[in-house]
Backbone bond lengths (Angstrom), bond angles and torsions (degrees), N, CA, C in turn:
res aa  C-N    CA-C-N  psi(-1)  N-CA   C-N-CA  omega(-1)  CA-C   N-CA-C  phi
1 X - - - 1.442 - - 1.518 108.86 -
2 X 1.268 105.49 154.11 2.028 104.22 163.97 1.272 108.57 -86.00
3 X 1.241 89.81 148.40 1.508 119.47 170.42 1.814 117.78 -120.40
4 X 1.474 124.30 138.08 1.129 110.69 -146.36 2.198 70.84 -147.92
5 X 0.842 122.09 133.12 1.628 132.80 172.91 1.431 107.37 -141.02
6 X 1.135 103.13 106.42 1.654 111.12 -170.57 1.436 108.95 -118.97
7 X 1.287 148.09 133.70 1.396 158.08 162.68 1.863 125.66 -103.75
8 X 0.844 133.69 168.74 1.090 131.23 -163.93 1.276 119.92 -79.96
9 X 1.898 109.56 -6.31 0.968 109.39 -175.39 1.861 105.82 -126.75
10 X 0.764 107.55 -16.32 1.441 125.18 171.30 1.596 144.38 -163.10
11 X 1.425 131.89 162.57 1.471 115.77 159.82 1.368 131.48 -24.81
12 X 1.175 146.79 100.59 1.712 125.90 177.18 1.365 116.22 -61.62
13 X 1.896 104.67 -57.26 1.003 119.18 -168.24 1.882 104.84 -164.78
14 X 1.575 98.44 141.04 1.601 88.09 -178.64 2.239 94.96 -152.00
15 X 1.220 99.85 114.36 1.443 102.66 -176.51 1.643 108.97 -174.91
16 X 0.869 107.58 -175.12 1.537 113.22 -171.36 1.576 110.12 -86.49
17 X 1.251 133.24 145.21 1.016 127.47 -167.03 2.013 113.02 -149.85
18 X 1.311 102.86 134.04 1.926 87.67 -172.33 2.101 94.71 -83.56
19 X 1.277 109.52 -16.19 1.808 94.67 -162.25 1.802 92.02 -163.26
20 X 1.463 105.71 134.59 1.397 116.23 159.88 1.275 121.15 -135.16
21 X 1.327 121.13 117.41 1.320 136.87 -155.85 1.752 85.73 -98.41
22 X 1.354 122.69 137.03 1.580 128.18 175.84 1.682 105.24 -141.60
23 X 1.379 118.82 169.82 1.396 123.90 177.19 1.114 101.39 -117.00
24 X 1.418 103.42 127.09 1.582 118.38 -170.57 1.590 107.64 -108.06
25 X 1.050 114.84 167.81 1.796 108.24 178.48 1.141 103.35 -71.29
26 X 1.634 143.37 -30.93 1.437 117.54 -169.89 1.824 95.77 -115.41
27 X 1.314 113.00 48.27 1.437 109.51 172.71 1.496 114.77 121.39
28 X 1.111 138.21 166.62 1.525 137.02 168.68 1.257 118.93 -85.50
29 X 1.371 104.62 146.06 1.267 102.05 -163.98 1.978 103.24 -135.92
30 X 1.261 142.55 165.70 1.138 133.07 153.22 1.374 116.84 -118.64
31 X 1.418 105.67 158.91 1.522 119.28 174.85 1.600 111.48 -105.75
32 X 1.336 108.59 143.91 1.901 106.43 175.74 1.374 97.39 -132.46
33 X 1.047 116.81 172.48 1.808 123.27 168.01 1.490 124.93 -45.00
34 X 0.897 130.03 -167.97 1.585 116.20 -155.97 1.779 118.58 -16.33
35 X 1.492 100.79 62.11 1.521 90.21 164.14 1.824 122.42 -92.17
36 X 1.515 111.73 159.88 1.683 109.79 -177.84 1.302 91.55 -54.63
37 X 1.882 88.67 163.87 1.636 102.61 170.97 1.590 106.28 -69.15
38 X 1.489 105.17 169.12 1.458 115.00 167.52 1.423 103.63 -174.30
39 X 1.455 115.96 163.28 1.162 116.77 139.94 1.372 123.47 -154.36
40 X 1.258 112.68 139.50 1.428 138.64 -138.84 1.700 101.92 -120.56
41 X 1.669 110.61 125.79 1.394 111.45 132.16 1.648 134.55 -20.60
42 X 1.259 129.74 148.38 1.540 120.61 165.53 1.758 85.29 -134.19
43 X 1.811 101.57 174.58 0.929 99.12 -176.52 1.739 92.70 -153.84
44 X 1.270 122.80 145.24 1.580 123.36 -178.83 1.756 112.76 -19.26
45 X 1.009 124.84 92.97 1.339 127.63 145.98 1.465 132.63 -160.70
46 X 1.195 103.06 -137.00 1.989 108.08 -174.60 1.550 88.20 -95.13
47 X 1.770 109.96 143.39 1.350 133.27 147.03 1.426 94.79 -95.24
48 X 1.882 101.35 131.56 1.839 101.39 167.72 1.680 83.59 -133.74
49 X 1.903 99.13 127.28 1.162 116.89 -179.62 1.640 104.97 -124.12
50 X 1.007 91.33 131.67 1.769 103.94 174.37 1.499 113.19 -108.50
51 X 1.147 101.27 112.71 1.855 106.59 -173.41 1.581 103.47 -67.89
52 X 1.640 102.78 163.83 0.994 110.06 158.64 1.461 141.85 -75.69
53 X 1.358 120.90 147.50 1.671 109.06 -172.96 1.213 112.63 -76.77
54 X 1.557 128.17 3.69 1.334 133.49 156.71 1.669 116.22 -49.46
55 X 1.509 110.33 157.83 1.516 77.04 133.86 1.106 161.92 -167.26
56 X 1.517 141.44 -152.83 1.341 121.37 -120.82 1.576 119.26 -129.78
57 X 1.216 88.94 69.52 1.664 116.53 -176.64 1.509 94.64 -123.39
58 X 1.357 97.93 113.98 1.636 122.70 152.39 1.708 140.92 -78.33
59 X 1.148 161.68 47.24 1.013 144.73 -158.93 1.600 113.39 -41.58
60 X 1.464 105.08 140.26 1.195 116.23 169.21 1.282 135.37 -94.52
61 X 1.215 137.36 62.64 1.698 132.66 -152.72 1.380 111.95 -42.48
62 X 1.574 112.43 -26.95 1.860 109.71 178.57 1.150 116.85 -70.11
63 X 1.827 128.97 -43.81 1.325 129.27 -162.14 1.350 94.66 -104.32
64 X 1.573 112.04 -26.57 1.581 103.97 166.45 2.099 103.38 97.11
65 X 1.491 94.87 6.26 1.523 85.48 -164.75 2.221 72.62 -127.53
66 X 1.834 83.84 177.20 1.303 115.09 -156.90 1.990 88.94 -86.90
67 X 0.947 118.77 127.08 1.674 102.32 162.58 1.984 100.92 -124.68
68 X 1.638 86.26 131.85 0.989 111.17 167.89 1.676 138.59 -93.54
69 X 1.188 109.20 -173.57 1.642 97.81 -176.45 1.623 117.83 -70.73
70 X 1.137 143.60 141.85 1.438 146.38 170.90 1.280 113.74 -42.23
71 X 1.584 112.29 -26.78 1.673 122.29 -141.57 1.548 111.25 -136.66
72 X 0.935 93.27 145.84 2.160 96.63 178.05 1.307 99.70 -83.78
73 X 1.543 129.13 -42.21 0.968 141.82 176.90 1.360 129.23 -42.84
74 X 0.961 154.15 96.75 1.742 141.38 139.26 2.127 100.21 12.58
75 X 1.038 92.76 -84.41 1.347 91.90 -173.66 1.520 127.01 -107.81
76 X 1.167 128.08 142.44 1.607 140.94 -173.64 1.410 130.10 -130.36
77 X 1.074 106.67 178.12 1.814 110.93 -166.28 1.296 103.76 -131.46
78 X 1.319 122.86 144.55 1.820 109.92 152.83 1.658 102.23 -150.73
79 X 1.336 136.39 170.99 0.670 149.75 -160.34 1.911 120.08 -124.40
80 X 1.400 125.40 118.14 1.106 124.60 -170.11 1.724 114.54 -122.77
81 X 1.084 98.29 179.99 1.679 106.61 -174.58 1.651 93.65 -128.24
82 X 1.207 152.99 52.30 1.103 160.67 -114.69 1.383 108.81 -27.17
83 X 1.447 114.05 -143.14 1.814 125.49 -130.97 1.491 116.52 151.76
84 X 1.040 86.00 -158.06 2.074 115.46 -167.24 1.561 88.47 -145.84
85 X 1.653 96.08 140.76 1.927 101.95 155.41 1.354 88.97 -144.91
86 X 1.398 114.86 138.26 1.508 142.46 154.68 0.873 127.45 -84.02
87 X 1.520 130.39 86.27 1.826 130.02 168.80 1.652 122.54 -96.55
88 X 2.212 100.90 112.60 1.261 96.71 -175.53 1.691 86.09 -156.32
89 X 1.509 100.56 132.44 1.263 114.58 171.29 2.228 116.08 57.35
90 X 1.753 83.64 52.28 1.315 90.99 170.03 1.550 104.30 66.01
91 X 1.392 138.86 -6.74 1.309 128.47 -172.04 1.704 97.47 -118.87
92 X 1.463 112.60 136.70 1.837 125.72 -169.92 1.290 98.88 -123.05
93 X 1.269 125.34 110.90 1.753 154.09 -177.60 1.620 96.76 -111.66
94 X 1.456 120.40 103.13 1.541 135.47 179.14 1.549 96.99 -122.61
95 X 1.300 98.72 98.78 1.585 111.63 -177.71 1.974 96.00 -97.82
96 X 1.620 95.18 107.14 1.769 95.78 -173.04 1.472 102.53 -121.00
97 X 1.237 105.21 169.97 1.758 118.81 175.95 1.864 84.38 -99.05
């Protein structure tokens, strides 16, 4: 599925992803591929995203350049002040501070 982590001041992160684990206000929760729509509160904590074994180079038609993964790693961490995430049609929009 995509994953799309956007902040007020920039891209976080935008690439393919098999699972994103987020902190929700009433507990953590994860997302996998074809999950129902929703959209959810976040609340101050860790995003743990596990990339996909694809791979994970995106083109960007706006900036016009390729964005790649943040991480050498398979899997990563980052840290938020919460948000909103939107899950619909396989694509995850985590609008965070």
């Amino acid at each position: 599925m995509h994953l799309e982590v956007i902040t007020p001041d920039k891209l976080l992160y935008k690439g393919m992803v098999d699972l994103v684990n987020l902190p929700g206000i009433d507990g953590r929760f994860g997302i996998m591929n074809s999950h129902a729509p929703m959209i959810n509160v976040l609340q101050d904590g860790v995003v743990e995203v596990e990339q996909s074994t694809k791979d994970n180079q995106t083109f960007d038609g706006l900036s016009g350049e390729f964005v790649t993964d943040i991480a050498k790693d398979k899997r990563f961490s980052f840290e938020i002040k919460g948000g909103v995430v939107e899950v619909l049609n396989n694509k995850v929009i985590v609008l965070a501070e």
